[in-house]
PDB file with one MODEL, atoms N, CA, C and O in Angstrom:
MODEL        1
ATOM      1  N   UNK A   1    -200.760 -50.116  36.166  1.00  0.00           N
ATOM      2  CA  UNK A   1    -200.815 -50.242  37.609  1.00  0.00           C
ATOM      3  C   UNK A   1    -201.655 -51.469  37.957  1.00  0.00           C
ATOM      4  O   UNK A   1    -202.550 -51.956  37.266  1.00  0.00           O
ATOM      5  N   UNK A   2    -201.299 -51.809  38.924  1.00  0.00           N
ATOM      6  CA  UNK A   2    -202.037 -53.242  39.367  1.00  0.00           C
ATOM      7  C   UNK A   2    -202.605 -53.261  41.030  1.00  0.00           C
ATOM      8  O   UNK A   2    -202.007 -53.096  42.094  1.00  0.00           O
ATOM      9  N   UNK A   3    -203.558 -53.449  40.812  1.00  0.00           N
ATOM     10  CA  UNK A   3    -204.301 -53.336  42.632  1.00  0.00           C
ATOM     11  C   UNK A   3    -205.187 -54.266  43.254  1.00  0.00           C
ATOM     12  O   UNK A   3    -206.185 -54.537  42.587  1.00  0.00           O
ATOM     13  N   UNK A   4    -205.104 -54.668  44.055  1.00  0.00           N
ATOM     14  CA  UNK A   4    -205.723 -55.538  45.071  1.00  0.00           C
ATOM     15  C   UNK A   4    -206.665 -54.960  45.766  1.00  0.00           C
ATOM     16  O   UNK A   4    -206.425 -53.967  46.451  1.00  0.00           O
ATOM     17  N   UNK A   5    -207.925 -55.535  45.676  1.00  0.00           N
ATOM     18  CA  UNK A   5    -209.070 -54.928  46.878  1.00  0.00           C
ATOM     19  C   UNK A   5    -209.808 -55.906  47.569  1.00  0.00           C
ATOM     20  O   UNK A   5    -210.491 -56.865  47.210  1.00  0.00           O
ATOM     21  N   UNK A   6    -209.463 -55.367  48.766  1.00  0.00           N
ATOM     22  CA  UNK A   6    -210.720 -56.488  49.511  1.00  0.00           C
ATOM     23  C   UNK A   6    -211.647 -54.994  49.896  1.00  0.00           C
ATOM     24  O   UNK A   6    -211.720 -53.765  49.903  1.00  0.00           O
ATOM     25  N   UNK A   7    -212.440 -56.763  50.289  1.00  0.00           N
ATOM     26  CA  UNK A   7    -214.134 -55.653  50.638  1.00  0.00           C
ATOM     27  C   UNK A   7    -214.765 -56.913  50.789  1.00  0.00           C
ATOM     28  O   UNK A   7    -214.674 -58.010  50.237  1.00  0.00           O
ATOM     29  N   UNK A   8    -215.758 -56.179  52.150  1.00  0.00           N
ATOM     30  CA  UNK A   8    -216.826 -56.801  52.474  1.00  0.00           C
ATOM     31  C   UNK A   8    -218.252 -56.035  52.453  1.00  0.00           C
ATOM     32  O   UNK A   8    -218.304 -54.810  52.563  1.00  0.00           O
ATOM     33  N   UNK A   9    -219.644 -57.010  52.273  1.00  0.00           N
ATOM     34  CA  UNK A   9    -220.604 -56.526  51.784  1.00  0.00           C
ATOM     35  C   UNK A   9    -221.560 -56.852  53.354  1.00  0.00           C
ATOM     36  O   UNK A   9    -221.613 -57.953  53.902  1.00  0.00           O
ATOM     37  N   UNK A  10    -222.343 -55.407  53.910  1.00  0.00           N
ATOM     38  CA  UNK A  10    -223.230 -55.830  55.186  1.00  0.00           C
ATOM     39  C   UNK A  10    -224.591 -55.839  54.487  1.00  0.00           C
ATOM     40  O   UNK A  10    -224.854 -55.537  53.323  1.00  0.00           O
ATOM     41  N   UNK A  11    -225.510 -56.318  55.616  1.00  0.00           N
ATOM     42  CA  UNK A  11    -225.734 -56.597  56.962  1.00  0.00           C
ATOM     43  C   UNK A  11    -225.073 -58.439  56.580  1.00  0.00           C
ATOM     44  O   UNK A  11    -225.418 -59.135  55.626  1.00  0.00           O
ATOM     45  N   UNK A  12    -224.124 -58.786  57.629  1.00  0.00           N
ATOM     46  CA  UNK A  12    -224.361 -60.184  57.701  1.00  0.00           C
ATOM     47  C   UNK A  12    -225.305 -61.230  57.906  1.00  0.00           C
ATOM     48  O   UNK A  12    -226.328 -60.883  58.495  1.00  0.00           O
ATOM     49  N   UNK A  13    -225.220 -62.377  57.579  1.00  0.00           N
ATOM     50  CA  UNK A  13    -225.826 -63.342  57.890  1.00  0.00           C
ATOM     51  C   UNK A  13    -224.994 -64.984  57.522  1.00  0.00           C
ATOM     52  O   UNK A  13    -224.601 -65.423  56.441  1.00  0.00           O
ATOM     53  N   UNK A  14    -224.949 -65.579  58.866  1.00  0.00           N
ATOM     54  CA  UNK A  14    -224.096 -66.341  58.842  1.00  0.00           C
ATOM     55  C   UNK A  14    -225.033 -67.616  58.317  1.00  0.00           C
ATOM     56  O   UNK A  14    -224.317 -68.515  57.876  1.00  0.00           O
ATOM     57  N   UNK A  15    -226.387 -67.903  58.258  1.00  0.00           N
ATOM     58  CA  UNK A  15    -227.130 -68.725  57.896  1.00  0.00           C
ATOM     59  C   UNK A  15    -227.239 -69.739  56.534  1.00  0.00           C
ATOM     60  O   UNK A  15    -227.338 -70.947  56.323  1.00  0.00           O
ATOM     61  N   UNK A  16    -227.149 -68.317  55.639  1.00  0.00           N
ATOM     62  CA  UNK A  16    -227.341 -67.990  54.355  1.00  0.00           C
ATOM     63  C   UNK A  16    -226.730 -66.822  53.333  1.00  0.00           C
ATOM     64  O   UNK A  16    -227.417 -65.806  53.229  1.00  0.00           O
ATOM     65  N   UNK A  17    -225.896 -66.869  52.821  1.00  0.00           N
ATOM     66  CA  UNK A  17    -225.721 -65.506  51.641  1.00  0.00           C
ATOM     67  C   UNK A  17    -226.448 -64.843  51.331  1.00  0.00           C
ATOM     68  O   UNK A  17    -227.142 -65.158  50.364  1.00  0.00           O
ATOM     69  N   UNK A  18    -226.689 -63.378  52.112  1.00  0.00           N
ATOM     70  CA  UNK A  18    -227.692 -62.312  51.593  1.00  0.00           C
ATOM     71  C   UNK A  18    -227.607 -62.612  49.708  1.00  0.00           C
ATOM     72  O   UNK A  18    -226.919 -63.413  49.075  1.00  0.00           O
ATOM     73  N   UNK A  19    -228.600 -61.608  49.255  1.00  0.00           N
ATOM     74  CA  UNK A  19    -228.722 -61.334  47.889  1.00  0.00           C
ATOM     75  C   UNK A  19    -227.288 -60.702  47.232  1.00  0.00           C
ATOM     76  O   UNK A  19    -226.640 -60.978  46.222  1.00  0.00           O
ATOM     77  N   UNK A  20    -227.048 -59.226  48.859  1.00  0.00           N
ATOM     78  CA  UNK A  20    -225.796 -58.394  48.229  1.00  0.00           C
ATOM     79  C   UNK A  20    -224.318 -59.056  48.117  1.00  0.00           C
ATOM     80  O   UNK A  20    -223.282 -58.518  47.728  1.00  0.00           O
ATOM     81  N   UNK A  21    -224.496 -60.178  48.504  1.00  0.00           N
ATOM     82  CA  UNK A  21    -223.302 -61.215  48.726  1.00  0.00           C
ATOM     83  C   UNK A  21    -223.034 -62.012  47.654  1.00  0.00           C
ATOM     84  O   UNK A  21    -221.902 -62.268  47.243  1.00  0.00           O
ATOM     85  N   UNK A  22    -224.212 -62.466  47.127  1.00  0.00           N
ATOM     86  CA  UNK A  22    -224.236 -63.153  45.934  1.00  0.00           C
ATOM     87  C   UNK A  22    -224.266 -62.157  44.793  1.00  0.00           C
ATOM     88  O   UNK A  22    -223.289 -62.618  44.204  1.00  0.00           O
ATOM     89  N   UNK A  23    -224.498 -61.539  44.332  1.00  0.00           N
ATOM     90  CA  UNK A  23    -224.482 -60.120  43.422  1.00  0.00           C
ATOM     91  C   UNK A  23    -223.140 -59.779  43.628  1.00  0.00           C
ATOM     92  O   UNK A  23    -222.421 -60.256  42.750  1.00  0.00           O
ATOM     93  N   UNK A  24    -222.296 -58.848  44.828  1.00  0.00           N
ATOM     94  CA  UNK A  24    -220.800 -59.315  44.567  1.00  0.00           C
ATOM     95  C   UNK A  24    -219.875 -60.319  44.243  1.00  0.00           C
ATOM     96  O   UNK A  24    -218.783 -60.153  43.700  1.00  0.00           O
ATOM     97  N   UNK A  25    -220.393 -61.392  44.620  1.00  0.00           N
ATOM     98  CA  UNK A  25    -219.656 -62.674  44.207  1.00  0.00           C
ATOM     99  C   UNK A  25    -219.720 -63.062  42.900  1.00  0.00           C
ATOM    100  O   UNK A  25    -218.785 -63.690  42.404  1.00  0.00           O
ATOM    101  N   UNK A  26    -221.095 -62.656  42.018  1.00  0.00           N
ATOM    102  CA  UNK A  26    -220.996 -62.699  40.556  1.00  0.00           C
ATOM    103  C   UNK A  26    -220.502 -61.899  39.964  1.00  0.00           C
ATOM    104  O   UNK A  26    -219.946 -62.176  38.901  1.00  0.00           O
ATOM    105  N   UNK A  27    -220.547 -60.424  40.539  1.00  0.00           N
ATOM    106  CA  UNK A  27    -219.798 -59.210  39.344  1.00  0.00           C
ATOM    107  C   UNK A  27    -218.364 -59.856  39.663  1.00  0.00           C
ATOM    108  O   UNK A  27    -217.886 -60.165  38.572  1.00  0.00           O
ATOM    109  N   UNK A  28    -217.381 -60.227  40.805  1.00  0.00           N
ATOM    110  CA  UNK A  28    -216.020 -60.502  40.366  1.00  0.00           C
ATOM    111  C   UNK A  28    -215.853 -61.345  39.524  1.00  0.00           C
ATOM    112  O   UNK A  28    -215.294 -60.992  38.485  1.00  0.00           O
ATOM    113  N   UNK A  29    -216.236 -62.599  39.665  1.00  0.00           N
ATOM    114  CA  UNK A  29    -216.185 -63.373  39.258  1.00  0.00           C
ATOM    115  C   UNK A  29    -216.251 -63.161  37.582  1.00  0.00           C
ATOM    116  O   UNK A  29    -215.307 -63.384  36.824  1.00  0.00           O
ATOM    117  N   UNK A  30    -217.288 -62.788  37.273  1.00  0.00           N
ATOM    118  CA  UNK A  30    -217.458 -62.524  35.721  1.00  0.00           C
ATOM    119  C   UNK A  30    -216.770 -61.288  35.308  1.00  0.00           C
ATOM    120  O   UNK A  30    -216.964 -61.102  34.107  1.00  0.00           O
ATOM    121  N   UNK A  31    -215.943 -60.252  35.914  1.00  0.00           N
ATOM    122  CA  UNK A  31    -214.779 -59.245  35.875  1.00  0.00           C
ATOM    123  C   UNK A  31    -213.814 -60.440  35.260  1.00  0.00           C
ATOM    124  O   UNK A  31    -213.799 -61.660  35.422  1.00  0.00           O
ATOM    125  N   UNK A  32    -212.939 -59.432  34.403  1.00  0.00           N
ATOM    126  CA  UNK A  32    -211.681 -59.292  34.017  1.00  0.00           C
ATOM    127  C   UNK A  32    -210.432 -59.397  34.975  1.00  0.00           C
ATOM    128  O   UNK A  32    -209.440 -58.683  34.831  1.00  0.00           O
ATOM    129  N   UNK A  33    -210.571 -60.419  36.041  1.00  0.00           N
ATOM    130  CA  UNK A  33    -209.593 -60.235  37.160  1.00  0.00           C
ATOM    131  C   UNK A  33    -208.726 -60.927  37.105  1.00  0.00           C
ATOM    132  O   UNK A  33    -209.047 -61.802  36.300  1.00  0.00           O
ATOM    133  N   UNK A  34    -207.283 -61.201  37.655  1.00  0.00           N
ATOM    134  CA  UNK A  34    -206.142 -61.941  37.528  1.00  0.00           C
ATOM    135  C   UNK A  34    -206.276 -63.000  38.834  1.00  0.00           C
ATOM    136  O   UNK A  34    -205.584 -64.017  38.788  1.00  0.00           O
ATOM    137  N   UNK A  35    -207.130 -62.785  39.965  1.00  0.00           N
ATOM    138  CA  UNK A  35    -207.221 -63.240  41.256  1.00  0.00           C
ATOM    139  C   UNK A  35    -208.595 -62.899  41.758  1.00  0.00           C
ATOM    140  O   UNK A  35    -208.938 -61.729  41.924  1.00  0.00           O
ATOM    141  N   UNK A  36    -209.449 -64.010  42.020  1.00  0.00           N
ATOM    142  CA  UNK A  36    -210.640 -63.412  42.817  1.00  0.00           C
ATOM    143  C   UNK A  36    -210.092 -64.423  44.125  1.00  0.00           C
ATOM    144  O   UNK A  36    -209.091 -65.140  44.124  1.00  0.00           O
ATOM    145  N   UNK A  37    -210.964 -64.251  45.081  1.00  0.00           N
ATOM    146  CA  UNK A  37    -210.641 -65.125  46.740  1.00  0.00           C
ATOM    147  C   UNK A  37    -211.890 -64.746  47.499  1.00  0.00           C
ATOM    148  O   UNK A  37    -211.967 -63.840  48.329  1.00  0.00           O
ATOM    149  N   UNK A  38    -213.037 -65.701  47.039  1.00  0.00           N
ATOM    150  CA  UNK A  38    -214.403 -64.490  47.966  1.00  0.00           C
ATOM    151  C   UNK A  38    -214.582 -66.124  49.525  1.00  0.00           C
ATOM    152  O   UNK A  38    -214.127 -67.252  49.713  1.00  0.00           O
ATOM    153  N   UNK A  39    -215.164 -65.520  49.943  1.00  0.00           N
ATOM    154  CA  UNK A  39    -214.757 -65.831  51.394  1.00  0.00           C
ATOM    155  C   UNK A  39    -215.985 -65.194  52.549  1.00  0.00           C
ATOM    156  O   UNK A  39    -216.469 -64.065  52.629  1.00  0.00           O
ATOM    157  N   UNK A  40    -216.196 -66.264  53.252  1.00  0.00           N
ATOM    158  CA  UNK A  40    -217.355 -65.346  54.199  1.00  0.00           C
ATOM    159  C   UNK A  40    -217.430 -64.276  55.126  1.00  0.00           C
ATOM    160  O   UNK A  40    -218.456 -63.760  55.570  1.00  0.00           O
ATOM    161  N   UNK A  41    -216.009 -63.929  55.430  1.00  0.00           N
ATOM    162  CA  UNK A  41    -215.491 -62.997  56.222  1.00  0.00           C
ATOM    163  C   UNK A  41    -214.722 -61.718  55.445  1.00  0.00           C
ATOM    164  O   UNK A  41    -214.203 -60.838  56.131  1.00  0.00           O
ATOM    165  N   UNK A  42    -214.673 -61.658  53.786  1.00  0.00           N
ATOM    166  CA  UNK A  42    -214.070 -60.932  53.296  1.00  0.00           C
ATOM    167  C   UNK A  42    -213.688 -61.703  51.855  1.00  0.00           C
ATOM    168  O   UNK A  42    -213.655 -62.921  51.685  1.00  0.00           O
ATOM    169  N   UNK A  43    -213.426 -60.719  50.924  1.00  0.00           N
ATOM    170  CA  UNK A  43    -213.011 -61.016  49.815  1.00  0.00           C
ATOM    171  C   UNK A  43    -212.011 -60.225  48.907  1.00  0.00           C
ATOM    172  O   UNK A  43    -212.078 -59.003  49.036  1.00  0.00           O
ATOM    173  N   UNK A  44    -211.182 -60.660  48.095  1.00  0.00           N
ATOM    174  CA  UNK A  44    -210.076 -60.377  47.750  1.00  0.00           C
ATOM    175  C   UNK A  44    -210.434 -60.177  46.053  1.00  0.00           C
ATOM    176  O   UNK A  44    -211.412 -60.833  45.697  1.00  0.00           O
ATOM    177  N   UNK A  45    -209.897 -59.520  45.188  1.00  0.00           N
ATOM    178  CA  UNK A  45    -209.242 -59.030  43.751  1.00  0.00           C
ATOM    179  C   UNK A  45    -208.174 -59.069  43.534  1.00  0.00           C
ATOM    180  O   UNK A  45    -207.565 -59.345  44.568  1.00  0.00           O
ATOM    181  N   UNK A  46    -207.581 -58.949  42.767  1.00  0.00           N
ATOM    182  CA  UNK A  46    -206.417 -58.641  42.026  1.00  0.00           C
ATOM    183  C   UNK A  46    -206.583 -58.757  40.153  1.00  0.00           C
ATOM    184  O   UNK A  46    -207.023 -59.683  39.472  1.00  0.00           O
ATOM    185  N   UNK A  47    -205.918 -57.137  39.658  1.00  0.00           N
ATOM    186  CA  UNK A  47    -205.940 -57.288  38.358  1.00  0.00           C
ATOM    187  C   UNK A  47    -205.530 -56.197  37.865  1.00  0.00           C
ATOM    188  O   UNK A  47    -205.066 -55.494  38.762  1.00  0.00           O
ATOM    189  N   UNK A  48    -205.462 -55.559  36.540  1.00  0.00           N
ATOM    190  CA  UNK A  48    -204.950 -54.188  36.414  1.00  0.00           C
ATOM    191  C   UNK A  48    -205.922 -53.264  36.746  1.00  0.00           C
ATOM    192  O   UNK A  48    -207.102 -53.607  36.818  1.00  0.00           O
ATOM    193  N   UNK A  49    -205.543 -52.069  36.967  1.00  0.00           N
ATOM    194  CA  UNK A  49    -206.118 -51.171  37.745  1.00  0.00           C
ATOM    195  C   UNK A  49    -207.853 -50.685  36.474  1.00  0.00           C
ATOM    196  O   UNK A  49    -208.748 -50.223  37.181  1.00  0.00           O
ATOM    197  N   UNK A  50    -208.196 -50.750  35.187  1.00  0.00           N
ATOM    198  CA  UNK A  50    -208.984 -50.636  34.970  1.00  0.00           C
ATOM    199  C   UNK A  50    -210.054 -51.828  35.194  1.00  0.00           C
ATOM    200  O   UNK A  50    -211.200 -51.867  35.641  1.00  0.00           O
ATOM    201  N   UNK A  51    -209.455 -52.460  34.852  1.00  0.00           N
ATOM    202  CA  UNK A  51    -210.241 -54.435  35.364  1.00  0.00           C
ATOM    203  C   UNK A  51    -211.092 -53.959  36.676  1.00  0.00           C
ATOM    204  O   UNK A  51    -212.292 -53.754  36.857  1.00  0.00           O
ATOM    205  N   UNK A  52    -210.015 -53.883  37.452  1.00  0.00           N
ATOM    206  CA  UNK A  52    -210.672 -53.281  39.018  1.00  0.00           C
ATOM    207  C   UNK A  52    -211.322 -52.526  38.968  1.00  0.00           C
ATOM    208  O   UNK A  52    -212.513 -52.835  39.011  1.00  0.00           O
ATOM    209  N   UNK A  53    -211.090 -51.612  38.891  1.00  0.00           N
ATOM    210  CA  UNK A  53    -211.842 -49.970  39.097  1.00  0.00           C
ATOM    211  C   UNK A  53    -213.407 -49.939  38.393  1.00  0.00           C
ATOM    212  O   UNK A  53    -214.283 -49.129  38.696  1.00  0.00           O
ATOM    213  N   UNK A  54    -213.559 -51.283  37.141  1.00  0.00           N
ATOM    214  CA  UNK A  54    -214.600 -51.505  36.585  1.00  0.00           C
ATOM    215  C   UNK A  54    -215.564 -52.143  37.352  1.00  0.00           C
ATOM    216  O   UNK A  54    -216.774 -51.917  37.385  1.00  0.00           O
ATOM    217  N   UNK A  55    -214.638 -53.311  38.228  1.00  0.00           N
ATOM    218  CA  UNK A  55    -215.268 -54.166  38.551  1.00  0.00           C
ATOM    219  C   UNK A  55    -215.551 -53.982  40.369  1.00  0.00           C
ATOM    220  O   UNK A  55    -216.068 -54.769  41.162  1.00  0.00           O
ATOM    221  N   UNK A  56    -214.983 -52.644  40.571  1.00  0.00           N
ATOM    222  CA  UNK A  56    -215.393 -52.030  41.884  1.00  0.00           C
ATOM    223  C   UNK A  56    -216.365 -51.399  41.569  1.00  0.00           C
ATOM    224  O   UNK A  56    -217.140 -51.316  42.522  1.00  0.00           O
ATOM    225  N   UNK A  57    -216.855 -50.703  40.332  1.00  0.00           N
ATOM    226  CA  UNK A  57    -218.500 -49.425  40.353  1.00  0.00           C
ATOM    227  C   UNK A  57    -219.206 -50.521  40.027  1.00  0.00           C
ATOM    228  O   UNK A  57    -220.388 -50.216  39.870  1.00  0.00           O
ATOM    229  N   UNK A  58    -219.005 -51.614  39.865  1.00  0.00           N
ATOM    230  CA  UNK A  58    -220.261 -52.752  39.379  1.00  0.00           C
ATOM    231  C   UNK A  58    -220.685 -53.439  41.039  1.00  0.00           C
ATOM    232  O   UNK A  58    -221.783 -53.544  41.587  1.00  0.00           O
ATOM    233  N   UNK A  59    -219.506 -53.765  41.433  1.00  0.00           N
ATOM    234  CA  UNK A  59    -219.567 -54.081  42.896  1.00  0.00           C
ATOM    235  C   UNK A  59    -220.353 -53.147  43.632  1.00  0.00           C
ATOM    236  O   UNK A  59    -221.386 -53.634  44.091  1.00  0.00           O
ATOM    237  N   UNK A  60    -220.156 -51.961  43.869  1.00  0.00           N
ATOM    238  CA  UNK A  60    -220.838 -51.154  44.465  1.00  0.00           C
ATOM    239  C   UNK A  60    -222.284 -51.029  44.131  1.00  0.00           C
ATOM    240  O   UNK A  60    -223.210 -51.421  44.842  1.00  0.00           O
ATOM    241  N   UNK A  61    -222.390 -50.376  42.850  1.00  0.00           N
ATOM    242  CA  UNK A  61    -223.720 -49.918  42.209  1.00  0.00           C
ATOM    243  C   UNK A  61    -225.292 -51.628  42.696  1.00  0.00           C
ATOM    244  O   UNK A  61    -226.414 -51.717  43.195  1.00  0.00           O
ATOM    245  N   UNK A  62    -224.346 -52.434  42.158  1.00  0.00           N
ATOM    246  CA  UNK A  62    -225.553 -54.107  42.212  1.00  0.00           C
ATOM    247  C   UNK A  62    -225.338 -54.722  43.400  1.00  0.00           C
ATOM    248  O   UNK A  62    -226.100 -55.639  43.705  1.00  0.00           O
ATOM    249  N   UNK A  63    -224.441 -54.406  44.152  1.00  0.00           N
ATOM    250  CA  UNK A  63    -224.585 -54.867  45.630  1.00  0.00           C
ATOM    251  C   UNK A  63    -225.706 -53.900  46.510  1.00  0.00           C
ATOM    252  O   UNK A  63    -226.553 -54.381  47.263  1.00  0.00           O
ATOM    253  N   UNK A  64    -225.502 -52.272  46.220  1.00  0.00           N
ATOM    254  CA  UNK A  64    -226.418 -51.776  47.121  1.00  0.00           C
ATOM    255  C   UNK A  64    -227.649 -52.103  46.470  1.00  0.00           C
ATOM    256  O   UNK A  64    -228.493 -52.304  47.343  1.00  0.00           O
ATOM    257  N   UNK A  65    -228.143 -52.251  45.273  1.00  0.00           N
ATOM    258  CA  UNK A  65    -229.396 -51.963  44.694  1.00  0.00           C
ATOM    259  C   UNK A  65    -229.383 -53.622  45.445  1.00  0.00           C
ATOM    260  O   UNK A  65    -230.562 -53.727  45.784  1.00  0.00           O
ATOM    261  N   UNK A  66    -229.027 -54.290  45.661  1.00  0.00           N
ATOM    262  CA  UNK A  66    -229.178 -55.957  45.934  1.00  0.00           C
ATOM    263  C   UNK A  66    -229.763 -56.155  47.578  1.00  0.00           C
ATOM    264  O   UNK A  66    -230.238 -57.187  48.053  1.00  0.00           O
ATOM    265  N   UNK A  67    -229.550 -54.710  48.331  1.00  0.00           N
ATOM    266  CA  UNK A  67    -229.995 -54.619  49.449  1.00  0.00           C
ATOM    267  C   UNK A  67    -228.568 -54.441  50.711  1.00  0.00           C
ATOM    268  O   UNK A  67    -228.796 -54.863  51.845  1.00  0.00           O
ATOM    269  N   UNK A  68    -227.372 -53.904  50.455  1.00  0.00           N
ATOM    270  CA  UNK A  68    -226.360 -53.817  51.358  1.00  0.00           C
ATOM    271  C   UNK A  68    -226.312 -52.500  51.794  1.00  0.00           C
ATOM    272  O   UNK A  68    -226.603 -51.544  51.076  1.00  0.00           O
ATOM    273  N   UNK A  69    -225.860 -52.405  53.249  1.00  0.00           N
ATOM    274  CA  UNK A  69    -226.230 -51.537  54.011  1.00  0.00           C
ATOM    275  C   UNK A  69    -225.231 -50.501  54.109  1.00  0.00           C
ATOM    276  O   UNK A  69    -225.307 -49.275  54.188  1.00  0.00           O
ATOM    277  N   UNK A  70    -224.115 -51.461  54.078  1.00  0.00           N
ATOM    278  CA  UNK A  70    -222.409 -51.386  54.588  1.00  0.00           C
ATOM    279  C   UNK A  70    -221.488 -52.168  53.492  1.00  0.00           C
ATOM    280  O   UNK A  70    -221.348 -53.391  53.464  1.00  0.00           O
ATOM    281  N   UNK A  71    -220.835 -51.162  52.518  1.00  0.00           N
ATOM    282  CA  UNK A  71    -219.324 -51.956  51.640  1.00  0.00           C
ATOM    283  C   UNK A  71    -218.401 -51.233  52.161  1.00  0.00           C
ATOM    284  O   UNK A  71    -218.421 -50.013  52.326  1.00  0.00           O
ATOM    285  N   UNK A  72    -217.176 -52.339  52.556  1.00  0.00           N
ATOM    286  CA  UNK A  72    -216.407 -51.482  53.270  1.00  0.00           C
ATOM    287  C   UNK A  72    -215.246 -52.243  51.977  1.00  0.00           C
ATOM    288  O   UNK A  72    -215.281 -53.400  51.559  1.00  0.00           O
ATOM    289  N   UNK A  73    -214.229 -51.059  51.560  1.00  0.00           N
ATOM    290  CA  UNK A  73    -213.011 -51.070  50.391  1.00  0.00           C
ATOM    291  C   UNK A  73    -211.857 -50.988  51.287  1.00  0.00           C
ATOM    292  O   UNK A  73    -211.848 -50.286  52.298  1.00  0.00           O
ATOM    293  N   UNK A  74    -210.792 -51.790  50.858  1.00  0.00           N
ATOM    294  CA  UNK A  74    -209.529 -51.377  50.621  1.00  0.00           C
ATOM    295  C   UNK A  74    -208.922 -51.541  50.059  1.00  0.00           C
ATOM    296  O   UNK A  74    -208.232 -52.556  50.158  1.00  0.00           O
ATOM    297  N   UNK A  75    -208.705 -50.310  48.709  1.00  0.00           N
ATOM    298  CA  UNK A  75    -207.693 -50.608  47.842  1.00  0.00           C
ATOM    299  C   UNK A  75    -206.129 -50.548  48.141  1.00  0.00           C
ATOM    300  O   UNK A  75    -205.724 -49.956  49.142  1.00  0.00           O
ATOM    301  N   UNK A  76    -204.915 -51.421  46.900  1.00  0.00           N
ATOM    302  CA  UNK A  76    -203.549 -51.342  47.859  1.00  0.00           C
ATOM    303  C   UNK A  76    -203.094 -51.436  46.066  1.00  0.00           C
ATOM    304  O   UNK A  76    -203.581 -52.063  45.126  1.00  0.00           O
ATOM    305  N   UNK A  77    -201.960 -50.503  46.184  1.00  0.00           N
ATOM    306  CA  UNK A  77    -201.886 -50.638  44.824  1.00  0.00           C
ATOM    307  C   UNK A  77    -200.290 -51.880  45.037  1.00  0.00           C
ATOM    308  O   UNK A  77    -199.460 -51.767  45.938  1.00  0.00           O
ATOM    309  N   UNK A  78    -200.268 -53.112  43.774  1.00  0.00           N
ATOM    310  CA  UNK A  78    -199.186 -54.017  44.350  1.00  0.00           C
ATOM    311  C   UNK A  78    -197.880 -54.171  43.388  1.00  0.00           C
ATOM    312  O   UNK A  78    -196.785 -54.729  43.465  1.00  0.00           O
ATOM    313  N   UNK A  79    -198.706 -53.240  42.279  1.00  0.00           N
ATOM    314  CA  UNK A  79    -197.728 -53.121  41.472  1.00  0.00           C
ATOM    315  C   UNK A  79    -197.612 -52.350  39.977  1.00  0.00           C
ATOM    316  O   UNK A  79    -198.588 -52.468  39.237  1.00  0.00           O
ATOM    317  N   UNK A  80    -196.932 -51.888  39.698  1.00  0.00           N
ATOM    318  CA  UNK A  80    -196.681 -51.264  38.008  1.00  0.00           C
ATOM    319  C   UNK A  80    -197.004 -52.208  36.501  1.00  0.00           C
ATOM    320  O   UNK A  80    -196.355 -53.234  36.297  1.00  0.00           O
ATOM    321  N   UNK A  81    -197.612 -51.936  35.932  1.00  0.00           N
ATOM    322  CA  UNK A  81    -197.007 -53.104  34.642  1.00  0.00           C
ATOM    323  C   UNK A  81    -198.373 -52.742  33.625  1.00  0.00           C
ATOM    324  O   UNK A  81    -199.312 -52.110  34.107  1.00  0.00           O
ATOM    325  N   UNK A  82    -198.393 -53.119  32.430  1.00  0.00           N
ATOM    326  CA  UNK A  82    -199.008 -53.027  31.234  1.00  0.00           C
ATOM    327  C   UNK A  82    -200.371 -53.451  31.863  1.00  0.00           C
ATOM    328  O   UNK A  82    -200.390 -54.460  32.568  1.00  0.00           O
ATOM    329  N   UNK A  83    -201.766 -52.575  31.600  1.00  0.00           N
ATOM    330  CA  UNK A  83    -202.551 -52.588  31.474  1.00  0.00           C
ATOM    331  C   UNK A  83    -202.926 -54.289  31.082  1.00  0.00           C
ATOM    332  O   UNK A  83    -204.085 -54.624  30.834  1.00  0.00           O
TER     333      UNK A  83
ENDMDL
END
C-alpha cells in the first residue's frame, strides 16, 4: 500500500522555524520516503505505507517533545504495490 500525508506542525511563526518545524523537517527528510514537499504552510510524504507509518510516530513523538502544540494529519491512501 502506498500513502501520502500531509501535516502541519503548531504554534506558528512566520519569523523563524520553531524547533517543532525543524525536527519534522529532519525526521522526513532522513525517512525512507519516495516524495517529501515541506513547505511553510504544510507539508507533504509519499512512500510505502511502512516508510510512512514509521516516519509518522517519529514525526509525532520529536515534534511534540520539540515543543508543538498542534499536529494536524491527513493520511490518503494513493495506491497498492510492493512494499
Amino acid at each position: 500500500m502506498r500513502l501520502r500525508v500531509e501535516f502541519t506542525t503548531e504554534p506558528f511563526d512566520l519569523d523563524e522555524a520553531p524547533a517543532h518545524a525543524v525536527v519534522a523537517r529532519e525526521v522526513v527528510e532522513a525517512a525512507e520516503l519516495d516524495a517529501v514537499d515541506v513547505g511553510p504552510f504544510g507539508n507533504t510524504v509519499e512512500g510505502g505505507a511502512d516508510a510512512v507509518l514509521t516516519a509518522v510516530d517519529a514525526l509525532l513523538r520529536k515534534s511534540l517533545e520539540a515543543g508543538a502544540t498542534r499536529i494536524s494529519l491527513q493520511v490518503n491512501v494513493i495506491g497498492e504495490g510492493a512494499e
